[in-house]
Every structure is written in structure tokens, then in C-alpha cells.
mmCIF file as gemmi writes it, N, C-alpha and C atoms, coordinates in Angstrom:
data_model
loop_
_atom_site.group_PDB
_atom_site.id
_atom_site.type_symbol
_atom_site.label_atom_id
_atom_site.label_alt_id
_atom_site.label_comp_id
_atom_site.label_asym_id
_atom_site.label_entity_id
_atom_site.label_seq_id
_atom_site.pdbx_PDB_ins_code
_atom_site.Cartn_x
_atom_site.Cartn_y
_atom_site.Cartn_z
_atom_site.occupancy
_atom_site.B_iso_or_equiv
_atom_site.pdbx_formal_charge
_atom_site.auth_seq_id
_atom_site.auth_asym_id
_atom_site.pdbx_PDB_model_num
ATOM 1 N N . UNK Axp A 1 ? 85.542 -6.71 16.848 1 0 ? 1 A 1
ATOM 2 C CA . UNK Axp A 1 ? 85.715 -5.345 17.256 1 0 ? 1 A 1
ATOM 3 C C . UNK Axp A 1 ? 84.91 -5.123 18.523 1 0 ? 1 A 1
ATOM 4 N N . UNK Axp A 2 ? 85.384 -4.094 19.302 1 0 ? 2 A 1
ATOM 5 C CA . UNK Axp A 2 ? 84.346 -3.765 20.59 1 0 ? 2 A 1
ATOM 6 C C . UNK Axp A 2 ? 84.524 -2.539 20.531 1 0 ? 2 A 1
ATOM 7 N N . UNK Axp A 3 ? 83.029 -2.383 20.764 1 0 ? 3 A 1
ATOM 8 C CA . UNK Axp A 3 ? 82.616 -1.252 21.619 1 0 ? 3 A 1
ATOM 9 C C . UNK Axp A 3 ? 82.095 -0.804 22.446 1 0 ? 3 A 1
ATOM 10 N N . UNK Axp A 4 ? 82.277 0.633 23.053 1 0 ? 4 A 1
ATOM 11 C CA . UNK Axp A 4 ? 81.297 1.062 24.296 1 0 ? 4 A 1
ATOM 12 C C . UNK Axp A 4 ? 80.59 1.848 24.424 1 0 ? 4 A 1
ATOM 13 N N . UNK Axp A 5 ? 79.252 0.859 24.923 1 0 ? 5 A 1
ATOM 14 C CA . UNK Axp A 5 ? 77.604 1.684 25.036 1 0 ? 5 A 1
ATOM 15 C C . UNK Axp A 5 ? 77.06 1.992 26.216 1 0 ? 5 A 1
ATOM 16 N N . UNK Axp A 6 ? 76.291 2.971 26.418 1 0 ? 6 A 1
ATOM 17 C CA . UNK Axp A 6 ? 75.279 2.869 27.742 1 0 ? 6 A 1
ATOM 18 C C . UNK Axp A 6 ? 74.301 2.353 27.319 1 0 ? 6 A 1
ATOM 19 N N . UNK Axp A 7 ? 74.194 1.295 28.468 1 0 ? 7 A 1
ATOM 20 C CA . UNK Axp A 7 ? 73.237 0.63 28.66 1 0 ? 7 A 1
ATOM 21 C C . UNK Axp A 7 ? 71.869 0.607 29.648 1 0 ? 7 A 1
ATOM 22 N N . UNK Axp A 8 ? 71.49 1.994 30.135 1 0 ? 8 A 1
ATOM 23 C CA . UNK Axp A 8 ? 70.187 2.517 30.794 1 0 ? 8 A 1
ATOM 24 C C . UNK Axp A 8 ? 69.964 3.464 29.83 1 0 ? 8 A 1
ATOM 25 N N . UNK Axp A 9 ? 68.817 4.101 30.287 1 0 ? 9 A 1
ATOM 26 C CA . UNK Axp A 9 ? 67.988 6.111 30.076 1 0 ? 9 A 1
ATOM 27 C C . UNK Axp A 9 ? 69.153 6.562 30.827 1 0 ? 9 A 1
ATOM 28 N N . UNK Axp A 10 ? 69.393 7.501 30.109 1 0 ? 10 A 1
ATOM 29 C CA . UNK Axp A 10 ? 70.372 8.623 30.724 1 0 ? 10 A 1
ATOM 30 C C . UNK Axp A 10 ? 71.254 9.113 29.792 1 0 ? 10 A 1
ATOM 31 N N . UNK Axp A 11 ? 71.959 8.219 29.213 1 0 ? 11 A 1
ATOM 32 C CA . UNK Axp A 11 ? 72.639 8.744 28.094 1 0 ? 11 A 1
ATOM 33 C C . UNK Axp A 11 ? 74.497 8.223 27.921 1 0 ? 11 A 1
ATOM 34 N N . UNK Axp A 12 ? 75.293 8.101 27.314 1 0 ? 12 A 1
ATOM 35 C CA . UNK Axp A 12 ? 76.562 7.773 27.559 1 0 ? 12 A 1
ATOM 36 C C . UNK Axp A 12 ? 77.27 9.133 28.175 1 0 ? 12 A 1
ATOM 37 N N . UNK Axp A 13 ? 78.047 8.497 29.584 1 0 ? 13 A 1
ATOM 38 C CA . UNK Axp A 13 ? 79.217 9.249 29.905 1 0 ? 13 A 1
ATOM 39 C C . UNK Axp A 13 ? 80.461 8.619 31.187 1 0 ? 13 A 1
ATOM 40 N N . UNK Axp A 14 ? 81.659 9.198 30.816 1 0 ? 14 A 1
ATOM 41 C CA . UNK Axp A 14 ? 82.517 8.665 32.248 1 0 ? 14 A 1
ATOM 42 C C . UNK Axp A 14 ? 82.251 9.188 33.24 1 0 ? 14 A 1
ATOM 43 N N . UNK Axp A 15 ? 82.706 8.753 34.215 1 0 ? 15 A 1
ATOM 44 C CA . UNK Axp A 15 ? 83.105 9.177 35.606 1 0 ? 15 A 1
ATOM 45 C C . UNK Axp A 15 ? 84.14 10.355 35.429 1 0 ? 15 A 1
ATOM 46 N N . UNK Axp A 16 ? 84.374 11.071 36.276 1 0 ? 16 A 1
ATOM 47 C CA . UNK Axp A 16 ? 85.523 11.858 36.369 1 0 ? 16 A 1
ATOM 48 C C . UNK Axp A 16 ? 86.987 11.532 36.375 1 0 ? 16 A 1
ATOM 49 N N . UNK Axp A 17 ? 86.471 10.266 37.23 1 0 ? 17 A 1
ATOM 50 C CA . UNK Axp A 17 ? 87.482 9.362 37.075 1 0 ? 17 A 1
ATOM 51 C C . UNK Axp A 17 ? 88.327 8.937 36.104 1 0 ? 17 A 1
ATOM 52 N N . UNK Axp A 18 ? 87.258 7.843 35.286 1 0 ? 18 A 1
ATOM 53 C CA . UNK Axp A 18 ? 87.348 7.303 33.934 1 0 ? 18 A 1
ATOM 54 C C . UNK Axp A 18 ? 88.123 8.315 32.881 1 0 ? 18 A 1
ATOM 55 N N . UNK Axp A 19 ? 87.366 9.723 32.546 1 0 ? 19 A 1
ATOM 56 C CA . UNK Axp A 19 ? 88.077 10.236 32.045 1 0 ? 19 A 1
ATOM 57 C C . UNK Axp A 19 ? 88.953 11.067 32.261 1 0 ? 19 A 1
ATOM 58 N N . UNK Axp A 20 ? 89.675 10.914 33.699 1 0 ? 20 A 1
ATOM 59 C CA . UNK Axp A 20 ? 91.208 11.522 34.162 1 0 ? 20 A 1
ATOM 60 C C . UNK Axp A 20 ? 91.857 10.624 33.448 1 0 ? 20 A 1
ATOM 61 N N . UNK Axp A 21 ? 92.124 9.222 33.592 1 0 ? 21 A 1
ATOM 62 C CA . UNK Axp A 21 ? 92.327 7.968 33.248 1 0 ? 21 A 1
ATOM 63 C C . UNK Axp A 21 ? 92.571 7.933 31.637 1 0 ? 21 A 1
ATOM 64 N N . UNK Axp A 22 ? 91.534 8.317 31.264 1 0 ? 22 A 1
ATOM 65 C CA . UNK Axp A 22 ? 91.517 8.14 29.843 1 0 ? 22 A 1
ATOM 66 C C . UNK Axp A 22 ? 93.12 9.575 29.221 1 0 ? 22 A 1
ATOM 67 N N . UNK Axp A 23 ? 92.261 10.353 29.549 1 0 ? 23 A 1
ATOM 68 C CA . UNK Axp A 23 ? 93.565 11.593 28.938 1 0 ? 23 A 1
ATOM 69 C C . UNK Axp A 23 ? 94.569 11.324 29.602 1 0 ? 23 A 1
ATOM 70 N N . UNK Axp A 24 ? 95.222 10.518 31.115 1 0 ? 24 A 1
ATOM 71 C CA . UNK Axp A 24 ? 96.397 10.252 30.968 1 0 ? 24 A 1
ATOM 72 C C . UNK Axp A 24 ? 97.037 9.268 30.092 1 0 ? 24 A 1
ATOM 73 N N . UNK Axp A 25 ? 96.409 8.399 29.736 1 0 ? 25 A 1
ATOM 74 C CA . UNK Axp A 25 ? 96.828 6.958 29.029 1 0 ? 25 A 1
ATOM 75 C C . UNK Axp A 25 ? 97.145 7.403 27.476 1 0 ? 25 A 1
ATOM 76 N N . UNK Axp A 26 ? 95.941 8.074 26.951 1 0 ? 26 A 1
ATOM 77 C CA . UNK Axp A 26 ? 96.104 8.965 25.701 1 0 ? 26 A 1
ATOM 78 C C . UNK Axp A 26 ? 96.73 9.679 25.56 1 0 ? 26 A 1
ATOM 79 N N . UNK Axp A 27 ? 97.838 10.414 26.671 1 0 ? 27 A 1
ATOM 80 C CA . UNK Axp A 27 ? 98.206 11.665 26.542 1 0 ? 27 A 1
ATOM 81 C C . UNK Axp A 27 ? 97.321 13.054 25.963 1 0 ? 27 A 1
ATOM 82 N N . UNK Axp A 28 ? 96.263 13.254 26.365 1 0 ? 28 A 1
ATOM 83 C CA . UNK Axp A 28 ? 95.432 14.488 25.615 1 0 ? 28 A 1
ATOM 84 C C . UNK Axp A 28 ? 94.756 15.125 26.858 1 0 ? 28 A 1
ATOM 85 N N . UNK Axp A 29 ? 94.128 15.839 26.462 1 0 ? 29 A 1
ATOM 86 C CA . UNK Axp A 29 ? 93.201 16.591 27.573 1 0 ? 29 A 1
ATOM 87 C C . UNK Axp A 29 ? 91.997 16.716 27.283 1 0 ? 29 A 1
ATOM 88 N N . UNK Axp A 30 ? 91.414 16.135 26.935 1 0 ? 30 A 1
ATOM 89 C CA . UNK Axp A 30 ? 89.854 16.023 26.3 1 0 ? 30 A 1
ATOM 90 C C . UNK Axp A 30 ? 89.335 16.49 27.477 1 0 ? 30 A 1
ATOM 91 N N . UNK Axp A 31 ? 88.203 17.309 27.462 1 0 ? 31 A 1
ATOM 92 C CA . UNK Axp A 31 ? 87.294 17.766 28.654 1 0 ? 31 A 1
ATOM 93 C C . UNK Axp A 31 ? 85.999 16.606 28.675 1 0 ? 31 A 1
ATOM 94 N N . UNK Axp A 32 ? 85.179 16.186 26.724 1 0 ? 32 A 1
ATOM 95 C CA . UNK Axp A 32 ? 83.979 15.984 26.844 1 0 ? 32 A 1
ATOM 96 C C . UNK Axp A 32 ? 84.21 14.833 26.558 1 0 ? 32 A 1
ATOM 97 N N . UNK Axp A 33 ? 83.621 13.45 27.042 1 0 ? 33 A 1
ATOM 98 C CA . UNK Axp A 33 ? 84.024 12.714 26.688 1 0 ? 33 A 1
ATOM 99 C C . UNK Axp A 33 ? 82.878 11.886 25.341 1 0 ? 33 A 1
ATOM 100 N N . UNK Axp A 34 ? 82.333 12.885 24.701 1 0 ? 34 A 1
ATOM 101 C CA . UNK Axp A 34 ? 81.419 12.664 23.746 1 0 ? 34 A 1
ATOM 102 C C . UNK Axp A 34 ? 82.978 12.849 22.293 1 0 ? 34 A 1
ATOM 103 N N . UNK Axp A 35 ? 83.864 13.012 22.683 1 0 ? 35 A 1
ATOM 104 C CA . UNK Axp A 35 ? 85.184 13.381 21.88 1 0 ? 35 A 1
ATOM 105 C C . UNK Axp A 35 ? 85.971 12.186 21.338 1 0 ? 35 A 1
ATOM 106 N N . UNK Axp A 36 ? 85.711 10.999 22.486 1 0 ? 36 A 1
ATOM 107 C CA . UNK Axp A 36 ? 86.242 9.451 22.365 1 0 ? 36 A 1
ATOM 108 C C . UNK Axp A 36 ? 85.406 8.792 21.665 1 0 ? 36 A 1
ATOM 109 N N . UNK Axp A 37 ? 86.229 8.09 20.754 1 0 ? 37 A 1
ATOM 110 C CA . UNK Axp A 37 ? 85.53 6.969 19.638 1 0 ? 37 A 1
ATOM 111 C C . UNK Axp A 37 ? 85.086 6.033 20.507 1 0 ? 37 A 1
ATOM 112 N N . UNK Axp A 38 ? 83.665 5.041 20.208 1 0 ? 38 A 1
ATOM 113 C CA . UNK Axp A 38 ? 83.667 4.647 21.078 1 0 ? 38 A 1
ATOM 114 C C . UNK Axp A 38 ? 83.532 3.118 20.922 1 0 ? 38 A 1
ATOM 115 N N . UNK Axp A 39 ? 84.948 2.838 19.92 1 0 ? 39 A 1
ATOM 116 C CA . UNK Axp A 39 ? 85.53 2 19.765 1 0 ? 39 A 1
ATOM 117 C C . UNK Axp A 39 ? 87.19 2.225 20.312 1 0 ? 39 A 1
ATOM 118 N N . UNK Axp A 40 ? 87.651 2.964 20.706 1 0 ? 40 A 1
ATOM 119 C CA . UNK Axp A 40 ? 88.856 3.696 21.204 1 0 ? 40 A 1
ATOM 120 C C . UNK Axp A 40 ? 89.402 2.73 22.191 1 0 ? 40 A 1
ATOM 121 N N . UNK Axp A 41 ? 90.576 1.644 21.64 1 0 ? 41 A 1
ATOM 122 C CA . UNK Axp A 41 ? 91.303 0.563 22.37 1 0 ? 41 A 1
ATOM 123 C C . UNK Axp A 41 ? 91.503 1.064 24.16 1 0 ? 41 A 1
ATOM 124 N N . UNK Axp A 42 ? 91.67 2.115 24.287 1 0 ? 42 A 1
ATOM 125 C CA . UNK Axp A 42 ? 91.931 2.558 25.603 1 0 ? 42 A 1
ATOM 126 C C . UNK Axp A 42 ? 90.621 3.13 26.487 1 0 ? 42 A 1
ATOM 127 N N . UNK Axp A 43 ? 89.778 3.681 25.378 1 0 ? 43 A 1
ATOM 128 C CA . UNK Axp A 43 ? 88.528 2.848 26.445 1 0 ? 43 A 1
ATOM 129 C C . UNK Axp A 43 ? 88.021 1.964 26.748 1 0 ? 43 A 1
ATOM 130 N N . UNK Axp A 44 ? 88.238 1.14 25.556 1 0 ? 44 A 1
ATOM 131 C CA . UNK Axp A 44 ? 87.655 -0.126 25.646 1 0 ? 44 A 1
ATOM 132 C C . UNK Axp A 44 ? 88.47 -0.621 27.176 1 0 ? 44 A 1
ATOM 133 N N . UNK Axp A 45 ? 89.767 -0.542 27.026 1 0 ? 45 A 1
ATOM 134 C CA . UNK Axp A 45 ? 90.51 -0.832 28.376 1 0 ? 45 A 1
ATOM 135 C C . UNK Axp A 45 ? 90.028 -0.368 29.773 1 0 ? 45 A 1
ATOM 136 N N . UNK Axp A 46 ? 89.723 0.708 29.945 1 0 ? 46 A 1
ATOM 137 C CA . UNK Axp A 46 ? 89.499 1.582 30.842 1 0 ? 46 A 1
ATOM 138 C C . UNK Axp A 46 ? 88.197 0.966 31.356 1 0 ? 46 A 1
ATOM 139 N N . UNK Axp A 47 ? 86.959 1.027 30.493 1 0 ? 47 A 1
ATOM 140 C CA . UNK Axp A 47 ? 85.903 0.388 30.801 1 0 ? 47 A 1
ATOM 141 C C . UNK Axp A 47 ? 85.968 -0.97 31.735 1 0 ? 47 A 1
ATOM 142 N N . UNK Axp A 48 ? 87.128 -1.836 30.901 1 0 ? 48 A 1
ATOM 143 C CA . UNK Axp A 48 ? 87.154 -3.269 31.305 1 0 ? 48 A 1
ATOM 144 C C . UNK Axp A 48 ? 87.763 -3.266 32.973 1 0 ? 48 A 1
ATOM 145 N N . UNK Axp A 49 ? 88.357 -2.153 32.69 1 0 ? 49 A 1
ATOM 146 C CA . UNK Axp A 49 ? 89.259 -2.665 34.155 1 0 ? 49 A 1
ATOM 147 C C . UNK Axp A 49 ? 88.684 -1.314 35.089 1 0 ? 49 A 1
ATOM 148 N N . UNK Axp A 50 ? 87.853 -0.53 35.183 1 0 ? 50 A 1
ATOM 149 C CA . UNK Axp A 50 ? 87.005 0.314 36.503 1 0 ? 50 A 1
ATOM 150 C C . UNK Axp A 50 ? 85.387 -0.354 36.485 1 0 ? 50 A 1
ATOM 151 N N . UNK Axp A 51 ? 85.304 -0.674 35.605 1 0 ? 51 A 1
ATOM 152 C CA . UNK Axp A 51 ? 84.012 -1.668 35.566 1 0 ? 51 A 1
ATOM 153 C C . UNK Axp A 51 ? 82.429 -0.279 36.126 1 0 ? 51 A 1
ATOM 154 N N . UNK Axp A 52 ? 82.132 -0.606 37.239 1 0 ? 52 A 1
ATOM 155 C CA . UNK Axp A 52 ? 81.353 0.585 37.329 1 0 ? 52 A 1
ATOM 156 C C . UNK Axp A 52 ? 81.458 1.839 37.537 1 0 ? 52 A 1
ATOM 157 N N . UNK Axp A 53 ? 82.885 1.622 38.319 1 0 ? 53 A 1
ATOM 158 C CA . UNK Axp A 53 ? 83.391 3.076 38.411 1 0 ? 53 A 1
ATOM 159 C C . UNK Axp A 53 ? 83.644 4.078 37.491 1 0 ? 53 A 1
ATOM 160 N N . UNK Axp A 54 ? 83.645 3.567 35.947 1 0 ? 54 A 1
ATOM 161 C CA . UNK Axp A 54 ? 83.87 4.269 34.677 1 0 ? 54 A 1
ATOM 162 C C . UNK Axp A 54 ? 82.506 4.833 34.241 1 0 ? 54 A 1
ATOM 163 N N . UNK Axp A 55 ? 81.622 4.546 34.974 1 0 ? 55 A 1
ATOM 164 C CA . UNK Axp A 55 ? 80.136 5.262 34.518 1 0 ? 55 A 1
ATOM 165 C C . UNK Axp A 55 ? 79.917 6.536 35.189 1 0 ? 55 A 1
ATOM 166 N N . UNK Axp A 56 ? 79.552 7.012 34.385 1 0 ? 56 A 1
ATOM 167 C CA . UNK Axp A 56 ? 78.873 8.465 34.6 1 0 ? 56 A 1
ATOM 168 C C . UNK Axp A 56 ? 77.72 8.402 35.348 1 0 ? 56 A 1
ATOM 169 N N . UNK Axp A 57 ? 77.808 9.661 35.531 1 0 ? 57 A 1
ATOM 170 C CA . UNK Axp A 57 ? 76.068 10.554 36.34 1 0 ? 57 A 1
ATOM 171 C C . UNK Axp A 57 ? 75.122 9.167 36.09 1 0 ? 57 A 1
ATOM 172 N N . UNK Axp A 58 ? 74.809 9.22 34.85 1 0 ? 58 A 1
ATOM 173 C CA . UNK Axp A 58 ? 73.545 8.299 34.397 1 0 ? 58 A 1
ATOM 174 C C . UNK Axp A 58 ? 73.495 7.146 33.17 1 0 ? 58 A 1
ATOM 175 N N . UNK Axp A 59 ? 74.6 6.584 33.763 1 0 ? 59 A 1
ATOM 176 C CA . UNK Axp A 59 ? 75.365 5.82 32.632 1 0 ? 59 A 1
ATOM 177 C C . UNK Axp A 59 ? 75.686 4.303 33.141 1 0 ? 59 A 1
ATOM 178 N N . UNK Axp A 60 ? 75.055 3.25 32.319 1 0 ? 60 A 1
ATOM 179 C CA . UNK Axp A 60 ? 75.752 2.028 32.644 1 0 ? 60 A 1
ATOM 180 C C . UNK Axp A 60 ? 76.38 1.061 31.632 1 0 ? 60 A 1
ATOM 181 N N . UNK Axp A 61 ? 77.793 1.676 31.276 1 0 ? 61 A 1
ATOM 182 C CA . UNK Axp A 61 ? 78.667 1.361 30.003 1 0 ? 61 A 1
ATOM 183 C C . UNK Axp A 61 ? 78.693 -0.183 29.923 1 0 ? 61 A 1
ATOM 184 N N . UNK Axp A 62 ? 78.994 -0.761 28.705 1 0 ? 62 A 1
ATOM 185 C CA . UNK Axp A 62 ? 79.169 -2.209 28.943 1 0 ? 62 A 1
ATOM 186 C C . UNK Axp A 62 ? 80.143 -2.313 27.378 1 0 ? 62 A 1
ATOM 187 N N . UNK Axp A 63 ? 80.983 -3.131 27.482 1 0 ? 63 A 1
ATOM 188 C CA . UNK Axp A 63 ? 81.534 -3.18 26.261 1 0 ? 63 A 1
ATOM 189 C C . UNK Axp A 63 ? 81.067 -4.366 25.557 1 0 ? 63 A 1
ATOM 190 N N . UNK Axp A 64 ? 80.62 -4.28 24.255 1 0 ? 64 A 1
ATOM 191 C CA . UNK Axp A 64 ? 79.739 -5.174 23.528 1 0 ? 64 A 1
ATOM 192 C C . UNK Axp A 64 ? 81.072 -5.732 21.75 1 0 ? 64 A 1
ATOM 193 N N . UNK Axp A 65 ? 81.129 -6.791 21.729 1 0 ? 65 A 1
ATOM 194 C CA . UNK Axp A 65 ? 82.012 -7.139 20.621 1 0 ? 65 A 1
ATOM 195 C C . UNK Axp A 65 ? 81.114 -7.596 19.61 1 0 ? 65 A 1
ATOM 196 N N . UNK Axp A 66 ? 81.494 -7.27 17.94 1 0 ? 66 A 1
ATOM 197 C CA . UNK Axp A 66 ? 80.593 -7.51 16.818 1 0 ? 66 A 1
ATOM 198 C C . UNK Axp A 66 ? 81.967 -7.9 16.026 1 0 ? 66 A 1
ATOM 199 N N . UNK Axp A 67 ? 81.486 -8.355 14.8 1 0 ? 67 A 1
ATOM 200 C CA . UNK Axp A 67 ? 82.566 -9.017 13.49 1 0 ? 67 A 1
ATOM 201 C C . UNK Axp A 67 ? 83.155 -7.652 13.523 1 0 ? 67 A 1
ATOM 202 N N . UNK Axp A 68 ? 84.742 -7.691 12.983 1 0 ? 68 A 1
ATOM 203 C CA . UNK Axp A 68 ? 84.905 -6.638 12.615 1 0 ? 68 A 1
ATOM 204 C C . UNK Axp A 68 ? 84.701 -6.252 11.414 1 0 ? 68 A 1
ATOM 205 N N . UNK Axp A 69 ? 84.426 -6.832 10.236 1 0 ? 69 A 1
ATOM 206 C CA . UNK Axp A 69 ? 83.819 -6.463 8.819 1 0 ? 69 A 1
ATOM 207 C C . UNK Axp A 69 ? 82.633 -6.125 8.928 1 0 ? 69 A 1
ATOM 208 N N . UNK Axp A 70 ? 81.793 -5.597 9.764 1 0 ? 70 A 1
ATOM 209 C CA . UNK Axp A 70 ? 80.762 -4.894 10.221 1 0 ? 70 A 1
ATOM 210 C C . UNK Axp A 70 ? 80.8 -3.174 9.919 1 0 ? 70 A 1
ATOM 211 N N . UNK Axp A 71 ? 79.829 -2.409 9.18 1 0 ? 71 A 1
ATOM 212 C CA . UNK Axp A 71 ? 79.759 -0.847 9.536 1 0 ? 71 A 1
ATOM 213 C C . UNK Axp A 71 ? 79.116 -0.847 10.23 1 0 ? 71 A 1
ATOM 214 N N . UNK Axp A 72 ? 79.219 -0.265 11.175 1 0 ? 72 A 1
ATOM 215 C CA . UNK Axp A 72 ? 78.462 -0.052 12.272 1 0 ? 72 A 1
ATOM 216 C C . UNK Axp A 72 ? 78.113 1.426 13.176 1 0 ? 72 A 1
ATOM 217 N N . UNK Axp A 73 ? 77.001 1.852 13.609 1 0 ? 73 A 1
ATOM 218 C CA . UNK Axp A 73 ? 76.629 2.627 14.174 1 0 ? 73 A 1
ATOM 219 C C . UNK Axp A 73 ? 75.896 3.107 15.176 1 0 ? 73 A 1
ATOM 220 N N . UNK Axp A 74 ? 75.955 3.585 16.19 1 0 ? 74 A 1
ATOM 221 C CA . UNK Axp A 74 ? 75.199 3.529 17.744 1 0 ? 74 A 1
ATOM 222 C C . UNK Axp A 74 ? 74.167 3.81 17.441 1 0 ? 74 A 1
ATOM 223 N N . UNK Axp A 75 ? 72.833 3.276 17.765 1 0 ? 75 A 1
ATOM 224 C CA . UNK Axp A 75 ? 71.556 3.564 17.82 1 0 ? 75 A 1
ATOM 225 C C . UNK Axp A 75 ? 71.215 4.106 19.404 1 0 ? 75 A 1
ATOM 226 N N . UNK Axp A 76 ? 70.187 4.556 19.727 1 0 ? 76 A 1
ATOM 227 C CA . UNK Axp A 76 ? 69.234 4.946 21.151 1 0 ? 76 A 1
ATOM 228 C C . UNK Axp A 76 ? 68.184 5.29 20.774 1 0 ? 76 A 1
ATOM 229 N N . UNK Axp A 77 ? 67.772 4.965 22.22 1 0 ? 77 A 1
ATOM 230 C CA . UNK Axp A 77 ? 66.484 5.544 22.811 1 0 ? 77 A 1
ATOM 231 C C . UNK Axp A 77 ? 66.834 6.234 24.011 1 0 ? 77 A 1
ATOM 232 N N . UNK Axp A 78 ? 66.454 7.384 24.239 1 0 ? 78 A 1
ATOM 233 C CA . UNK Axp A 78 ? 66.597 8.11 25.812 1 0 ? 78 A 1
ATOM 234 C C . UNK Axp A 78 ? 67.883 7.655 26.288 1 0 ? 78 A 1
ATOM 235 N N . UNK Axp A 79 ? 68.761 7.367 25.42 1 0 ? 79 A 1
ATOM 236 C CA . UNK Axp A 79 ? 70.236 7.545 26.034 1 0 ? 79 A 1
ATOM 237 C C . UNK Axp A 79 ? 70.512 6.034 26.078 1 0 ? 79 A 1
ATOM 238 N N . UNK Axp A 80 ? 69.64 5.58 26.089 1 0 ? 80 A 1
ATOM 239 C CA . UNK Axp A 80 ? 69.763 3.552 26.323 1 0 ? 80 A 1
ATOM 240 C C . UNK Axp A 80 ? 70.273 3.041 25.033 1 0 ? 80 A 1
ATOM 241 N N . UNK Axp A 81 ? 71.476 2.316 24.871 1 0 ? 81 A 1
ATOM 242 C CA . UNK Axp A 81 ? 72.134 2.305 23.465 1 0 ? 81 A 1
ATOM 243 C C . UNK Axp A 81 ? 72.301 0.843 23.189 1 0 ? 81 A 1
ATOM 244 N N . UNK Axp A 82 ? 72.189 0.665 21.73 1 0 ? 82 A 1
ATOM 245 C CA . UNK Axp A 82 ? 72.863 -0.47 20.994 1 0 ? 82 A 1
ATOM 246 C C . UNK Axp A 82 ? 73.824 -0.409 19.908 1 0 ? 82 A 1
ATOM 247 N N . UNK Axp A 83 ? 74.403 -1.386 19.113 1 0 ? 83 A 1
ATOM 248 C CA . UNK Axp A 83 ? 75.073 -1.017 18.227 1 0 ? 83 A 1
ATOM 249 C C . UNK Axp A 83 ? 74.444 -1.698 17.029 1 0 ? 83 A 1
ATOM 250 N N . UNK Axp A 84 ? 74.285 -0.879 15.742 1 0 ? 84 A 1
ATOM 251 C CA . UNK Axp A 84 ? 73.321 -2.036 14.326 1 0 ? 84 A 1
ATOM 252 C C . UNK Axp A 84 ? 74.306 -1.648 13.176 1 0 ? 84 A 1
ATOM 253 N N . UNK Axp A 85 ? 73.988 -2.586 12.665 1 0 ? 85 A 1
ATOM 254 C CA . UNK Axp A 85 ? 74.891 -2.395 11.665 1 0 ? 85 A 1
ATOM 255 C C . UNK Axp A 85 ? 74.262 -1.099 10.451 1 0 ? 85 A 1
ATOM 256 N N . UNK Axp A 86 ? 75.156 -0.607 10.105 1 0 ? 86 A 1
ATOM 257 C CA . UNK Axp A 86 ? 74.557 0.743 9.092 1 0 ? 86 A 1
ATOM 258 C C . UNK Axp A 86 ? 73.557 0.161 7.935 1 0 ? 86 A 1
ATOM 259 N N . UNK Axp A 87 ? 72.976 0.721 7.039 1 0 ? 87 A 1
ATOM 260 C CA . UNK Axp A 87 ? 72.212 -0.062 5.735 1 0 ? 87 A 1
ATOM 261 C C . UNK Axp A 87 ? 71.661 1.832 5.417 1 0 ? 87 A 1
ATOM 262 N N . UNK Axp A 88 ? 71.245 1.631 3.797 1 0 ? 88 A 1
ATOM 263 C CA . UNK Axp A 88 ? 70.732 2.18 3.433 1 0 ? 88 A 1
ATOM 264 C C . UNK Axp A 88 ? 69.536 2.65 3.877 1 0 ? 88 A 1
ATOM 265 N N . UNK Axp A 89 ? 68.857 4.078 4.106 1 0 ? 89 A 1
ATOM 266 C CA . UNK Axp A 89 ? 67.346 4.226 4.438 1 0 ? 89 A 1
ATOM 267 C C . UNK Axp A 89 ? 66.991 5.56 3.569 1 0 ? 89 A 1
ATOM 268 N N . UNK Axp A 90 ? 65.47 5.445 2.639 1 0 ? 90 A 1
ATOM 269 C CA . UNK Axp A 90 ? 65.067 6.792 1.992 1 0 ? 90 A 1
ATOM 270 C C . UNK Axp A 90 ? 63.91 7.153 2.611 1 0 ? 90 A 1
ATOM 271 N N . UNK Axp A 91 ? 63.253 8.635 2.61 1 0 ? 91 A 1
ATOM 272 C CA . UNK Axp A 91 ? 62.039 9.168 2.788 1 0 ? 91 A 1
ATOM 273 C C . UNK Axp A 91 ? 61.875 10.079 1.839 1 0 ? 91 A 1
């Protein structure tokens, strides 16, 4: 499976670009692009083929592949992201 993370401080986002791109391919009109899965085959596409141009303000996306029998969930710090697999946690 792949997905897409930012990879600095700043936080995940597209270009204006990226997500003109994206809602034409999807057919939708999404404004935020906090709205896209970010496992979403057509970003994953989009990413692959504008490469930096698909980054945002403060964003340096990278698409990262894991097993797909994986749960999985985005972790950060200050916007700087990975992907871990889910697990139980109590307090």
C-alpha cells in the first residue's frame, strides 16, 4: 500500500496546483485538501508525477509504501510525518 506524508515542520499540504489536478481527475471540488485520504490512488498519482510541484506552502510530500495487511496511522511532530502501524495504548 502507499501513502502520502510530509516530510519537513510545516505540516501536510498541496500546491494549488496539485489540488486543481486532484479535483479534476476525481471529478469533485474539494477546497481543503486535509479532505483526501492519504492513501487516495490519485494522489498517490499526482504526487508521483508533479514531484515537487505538488507541495504546499510548507510541505515536502513523499510517497512511502508499507504491507498492505498493515493498520496503519499518520504520526507527527510539528507537521514532520511518518506512518506506524496502529496498536493498542491505555492511561
Amino acid at each position: 500500500m502507499k501513502i502520502v506524508i510530509n516530510t519537513c515542520h510545516g505540516g501536510f499540504g498541496l500546491s494549488k496546483e496539485a489540488l486543481a489536478f486532484y479535483n479534476k481527475r476525481a471529478g469533485t471540488a474539494i477546497k481543503y485538501d486535509d479532505d483526501i485520504k492519504r492513501n487516495d490512488p490519485i494522489l498517490i498519482e499526482i504526487v508521483g508525477q508533479l514531484g515537487e510541484a505538488a507541495n504546499g506552502t510548507f510541505a515536502e510530500l513523499k510517497v512511502v509504501e508499507i504491507p498492505d495487511d498493515i493498520q496503519w496511522q499518520i504520526a507527527e511532530y510539528d507537521g514532520d510525518e511518518w506512518v506506524a502501524e496502529k496498536h493498542r495504548t491505555w492511561n
